[in-house]
Backbone as a ProteinNet text record, in pm:
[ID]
protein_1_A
[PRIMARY]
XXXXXXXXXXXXXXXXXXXXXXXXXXXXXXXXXXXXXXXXXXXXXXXXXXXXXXXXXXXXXXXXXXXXXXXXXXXXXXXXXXXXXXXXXXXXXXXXXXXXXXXXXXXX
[TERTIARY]
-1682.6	-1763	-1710.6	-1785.9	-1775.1	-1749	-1883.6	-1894.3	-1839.1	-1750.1	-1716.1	-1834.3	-1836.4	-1902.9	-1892.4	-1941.2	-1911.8	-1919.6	-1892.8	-1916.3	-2038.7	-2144.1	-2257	-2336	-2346.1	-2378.9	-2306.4	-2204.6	-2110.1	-2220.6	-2236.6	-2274.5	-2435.2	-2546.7	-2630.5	-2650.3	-2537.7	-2571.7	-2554.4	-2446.6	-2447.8	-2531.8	-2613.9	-2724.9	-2784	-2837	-2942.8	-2929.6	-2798.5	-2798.7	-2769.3	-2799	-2763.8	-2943	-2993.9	-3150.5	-3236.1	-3154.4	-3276.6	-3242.3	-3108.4	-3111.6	-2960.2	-2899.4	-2782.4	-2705	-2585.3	-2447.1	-2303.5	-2208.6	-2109.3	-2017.6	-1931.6	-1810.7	-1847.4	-1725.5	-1746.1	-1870.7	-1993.1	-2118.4	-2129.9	-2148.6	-2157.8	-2050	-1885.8	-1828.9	-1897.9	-1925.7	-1980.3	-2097.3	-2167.4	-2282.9	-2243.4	-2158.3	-2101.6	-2005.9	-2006.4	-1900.8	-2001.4	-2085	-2169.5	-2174.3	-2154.2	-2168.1	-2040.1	-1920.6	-1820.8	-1676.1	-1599.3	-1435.2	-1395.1	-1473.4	-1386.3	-1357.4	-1216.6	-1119.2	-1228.7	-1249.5	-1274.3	-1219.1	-1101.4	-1036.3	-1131.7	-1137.2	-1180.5	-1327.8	-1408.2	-1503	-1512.1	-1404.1	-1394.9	-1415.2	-1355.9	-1350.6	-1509.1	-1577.4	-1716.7	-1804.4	-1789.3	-1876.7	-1828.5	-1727.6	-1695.1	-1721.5	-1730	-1763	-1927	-2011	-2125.5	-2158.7	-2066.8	-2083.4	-2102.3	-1993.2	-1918.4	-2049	-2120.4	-2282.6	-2374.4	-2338.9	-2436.1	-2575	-2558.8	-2633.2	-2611.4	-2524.9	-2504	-2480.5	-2495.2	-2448.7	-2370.6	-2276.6	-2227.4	-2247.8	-2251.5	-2276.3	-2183.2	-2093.4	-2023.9	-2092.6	-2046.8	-2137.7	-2061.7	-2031.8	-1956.4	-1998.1	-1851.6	-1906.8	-1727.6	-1804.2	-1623.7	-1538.8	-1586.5	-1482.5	-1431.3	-1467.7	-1380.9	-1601.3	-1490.5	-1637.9	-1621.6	-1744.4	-1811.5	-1901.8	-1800.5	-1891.5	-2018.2	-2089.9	-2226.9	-2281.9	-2314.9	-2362.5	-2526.7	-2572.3	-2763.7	-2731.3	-2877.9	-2889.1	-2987.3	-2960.2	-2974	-3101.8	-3242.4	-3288.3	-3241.1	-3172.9	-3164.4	-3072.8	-3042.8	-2944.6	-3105.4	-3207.2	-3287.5	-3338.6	-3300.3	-3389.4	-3281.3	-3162.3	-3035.6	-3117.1	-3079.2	-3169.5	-3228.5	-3337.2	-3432	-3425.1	-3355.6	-3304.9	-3254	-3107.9	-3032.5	-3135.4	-3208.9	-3326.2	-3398.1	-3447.4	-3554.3	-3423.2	-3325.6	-3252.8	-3200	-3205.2	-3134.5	-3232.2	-3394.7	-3440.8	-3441.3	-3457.3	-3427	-3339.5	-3244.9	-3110.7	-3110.8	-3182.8	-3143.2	-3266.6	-3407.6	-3481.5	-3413.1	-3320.7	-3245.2	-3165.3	-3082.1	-2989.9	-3051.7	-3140.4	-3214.7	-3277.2	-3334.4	-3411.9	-3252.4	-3143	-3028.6	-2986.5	-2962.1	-2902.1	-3007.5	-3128.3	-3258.4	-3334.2	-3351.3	-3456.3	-3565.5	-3643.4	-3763.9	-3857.1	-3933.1	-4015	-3972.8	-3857.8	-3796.2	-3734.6	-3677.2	-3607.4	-3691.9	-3850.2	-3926	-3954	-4013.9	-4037	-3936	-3825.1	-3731.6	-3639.6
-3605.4	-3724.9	-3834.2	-3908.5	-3981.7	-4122.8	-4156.2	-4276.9	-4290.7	-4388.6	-4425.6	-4511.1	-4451.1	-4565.3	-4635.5	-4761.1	-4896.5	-4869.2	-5001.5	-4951.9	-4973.1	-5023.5	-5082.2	-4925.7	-4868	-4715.9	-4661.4	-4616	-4500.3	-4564.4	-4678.6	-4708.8	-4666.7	-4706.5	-4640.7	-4482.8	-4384.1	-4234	-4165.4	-4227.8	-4201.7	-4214.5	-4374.8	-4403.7	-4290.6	-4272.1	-4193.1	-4041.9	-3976.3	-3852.9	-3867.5	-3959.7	-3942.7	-3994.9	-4046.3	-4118.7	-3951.2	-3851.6	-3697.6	-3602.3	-3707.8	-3592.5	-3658	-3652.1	-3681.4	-3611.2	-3636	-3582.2	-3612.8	-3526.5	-3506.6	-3524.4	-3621.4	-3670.4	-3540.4	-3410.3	-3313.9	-3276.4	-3274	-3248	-3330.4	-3482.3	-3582.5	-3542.2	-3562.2	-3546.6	-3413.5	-3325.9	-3195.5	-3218.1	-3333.5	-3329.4	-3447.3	-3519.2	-3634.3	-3577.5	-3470.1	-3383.4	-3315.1	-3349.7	-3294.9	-3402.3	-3528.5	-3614.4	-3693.5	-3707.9	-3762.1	-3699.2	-3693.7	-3630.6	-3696.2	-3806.7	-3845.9	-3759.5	-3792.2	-3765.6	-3697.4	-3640.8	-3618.6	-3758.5	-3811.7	-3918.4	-4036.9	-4038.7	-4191.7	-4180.7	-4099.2	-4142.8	-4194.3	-4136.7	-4195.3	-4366.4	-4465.3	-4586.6	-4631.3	-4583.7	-4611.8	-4604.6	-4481	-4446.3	-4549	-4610.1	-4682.7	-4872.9	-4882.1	-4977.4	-5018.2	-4943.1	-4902.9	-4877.5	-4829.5	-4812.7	-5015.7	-5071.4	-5182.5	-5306.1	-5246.5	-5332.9	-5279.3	-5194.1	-5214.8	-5121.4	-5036.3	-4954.6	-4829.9	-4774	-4595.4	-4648.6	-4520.7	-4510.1	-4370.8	-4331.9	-4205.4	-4152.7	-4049.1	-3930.8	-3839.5	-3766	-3666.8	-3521.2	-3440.8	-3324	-3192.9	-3104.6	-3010.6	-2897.3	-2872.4	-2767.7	-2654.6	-2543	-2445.2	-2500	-2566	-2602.7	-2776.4	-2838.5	-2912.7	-2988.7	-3153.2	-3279.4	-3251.1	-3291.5	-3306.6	-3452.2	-3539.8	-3686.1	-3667.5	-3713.1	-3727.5	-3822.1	-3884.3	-4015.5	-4048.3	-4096.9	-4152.8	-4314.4	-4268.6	-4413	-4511.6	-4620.8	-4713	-4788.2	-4882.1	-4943.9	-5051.9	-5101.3	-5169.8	-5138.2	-4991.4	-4907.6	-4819.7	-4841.4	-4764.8	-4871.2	-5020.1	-5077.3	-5139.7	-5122	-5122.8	-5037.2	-4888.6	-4794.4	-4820.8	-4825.1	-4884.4	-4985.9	-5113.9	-5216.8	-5136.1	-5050.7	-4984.1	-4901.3	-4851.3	-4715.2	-4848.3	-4941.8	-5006.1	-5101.3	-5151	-5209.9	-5072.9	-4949	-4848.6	-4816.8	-4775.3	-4763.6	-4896.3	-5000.4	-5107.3	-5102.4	-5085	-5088.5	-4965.6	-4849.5	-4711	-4729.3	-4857.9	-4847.6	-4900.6	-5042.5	-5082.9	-4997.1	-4966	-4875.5	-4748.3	-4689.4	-4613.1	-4670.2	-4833.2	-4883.7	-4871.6	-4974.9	-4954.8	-4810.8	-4717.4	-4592.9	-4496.8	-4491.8	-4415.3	-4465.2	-4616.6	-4666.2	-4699.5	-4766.1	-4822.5	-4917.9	-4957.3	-5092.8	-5217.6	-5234	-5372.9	-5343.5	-5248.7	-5232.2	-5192.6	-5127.3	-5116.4	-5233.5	-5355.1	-5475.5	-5557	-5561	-5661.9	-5591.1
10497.4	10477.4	10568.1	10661.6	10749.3	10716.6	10572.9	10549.8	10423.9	10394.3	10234.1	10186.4	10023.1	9928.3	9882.4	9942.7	9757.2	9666.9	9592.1	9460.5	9404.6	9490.7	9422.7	9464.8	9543.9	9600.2	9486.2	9461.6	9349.7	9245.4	9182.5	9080.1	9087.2	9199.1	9204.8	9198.3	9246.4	9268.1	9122.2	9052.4	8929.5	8825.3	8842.1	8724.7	8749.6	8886.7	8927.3	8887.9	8873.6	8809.7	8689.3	8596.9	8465.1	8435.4	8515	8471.1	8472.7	8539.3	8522.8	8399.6	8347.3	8216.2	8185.1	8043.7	7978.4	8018.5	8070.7	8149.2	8074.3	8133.7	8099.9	8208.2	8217.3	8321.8	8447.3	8414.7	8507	8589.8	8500.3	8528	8719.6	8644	8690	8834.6	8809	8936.2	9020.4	8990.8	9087.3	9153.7	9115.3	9154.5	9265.6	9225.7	9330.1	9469.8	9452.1	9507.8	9662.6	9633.1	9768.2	9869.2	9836.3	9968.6	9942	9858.2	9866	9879.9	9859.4	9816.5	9742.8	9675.7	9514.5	9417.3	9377.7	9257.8	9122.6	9048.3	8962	8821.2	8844.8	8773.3	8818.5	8913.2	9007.7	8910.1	8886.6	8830.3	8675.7	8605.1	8475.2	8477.6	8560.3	8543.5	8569.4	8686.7	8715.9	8588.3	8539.9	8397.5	8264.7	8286.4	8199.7	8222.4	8373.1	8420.4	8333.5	8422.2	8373.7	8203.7	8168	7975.4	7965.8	7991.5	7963.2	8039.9	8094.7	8151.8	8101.6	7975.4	7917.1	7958.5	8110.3	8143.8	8115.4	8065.4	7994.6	7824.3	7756	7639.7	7622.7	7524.4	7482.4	7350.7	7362.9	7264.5	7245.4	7140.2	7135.8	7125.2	7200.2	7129.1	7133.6	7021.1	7030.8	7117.4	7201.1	7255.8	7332.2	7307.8	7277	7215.6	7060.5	6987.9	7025.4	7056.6	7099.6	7118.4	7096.5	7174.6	7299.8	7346.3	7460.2	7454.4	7589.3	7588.9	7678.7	7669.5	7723.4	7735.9	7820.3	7911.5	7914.4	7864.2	7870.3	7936.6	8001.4	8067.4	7989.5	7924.1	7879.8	7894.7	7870	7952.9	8025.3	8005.9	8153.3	8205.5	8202.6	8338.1	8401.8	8334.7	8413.8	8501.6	8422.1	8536.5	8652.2	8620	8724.8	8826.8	8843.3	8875.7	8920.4	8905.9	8968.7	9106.6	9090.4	9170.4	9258.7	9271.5	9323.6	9411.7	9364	9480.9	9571.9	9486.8	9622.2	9703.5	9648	9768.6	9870.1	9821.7	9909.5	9985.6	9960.4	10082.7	10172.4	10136	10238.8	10309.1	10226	10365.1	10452.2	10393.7	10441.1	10608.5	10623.2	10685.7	10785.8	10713.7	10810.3	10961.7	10886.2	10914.2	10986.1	11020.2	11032.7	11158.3	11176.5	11234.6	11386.4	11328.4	11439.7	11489	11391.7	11473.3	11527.7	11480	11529.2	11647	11609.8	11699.5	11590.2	11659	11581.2	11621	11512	11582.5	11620.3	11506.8	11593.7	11729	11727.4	11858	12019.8	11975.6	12051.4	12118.2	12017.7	12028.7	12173.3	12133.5	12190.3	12293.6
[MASK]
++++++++++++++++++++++++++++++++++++++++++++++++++++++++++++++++++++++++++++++++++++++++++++++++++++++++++++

C-alpha cells in the first residue's frame, strides 16, 4: 500500500462495511486488510471512537462458547456514511482530475 489513511477515510471504510450488515472486530479488520496493513489492534480504538459518536452500537452474541461483539451502524452513523461517500467521490474526482487529466486541466 502506497497511500496511508486518515482517520476521517479509516472512519468512513469502516461505517461503510458495517452499514452492509452487523460485524465483528476480526470480520471488520480482514475486510480492511485488502487496501491497508493495519494492525488488527489499531482497529479496536476506531470502532470505539465511532461507538463513543454515537455512530455504531454493540451486541453480544454467543458463538463457540464464548461472546461475540458485533457492531450495527446507528442512524446517524448511516448518515455519517453517507457524508463520508459524497465527500469521497468529490475528492476522489479531484484527485483523479490532477493525476489522470481532465476538464479542468484540458481547459487551462
Amino acid at each position: 500500500m502506497t497511500y496511508q489513511l486518515g482517520v476521517s477515510l479509516l472512519d468512513a471504510m469502516v461505517l461503510s462495511i458495517i452499514s452492509r450488515g452487523d460485524a465483528y472486530g476480526y470480520s471488520i479488520s480482514q475486510k480492511l486488510k485488502s487496501v491497508t496493513d493495519m494492525k488488527d489492534s489499531a482497529l479496536y480504538p476506531v470502532l470505539r471512537r465511532l461507538q463513543q459518536a454515537g455512530f455504531l452500537g454493540t451486541y453480544d452474541q454467543p458463538f463457540q462458547g464464548r461472546n461475540r461483539k458485533y457492531y450495527y451502524i446507528t442512524e446517524s452513523g448511516k448518515a455519517q456514511q453517507d457524508f463520508y461517500v459524497k465527500e469521497w467521490m468529490s475528492f476522489r474526482d479531484e484527485v483523479e482530475g490532477i493525476m489522470l487529466g481532465g476538464k479542468e486541466n484540458e481547459q487551462g
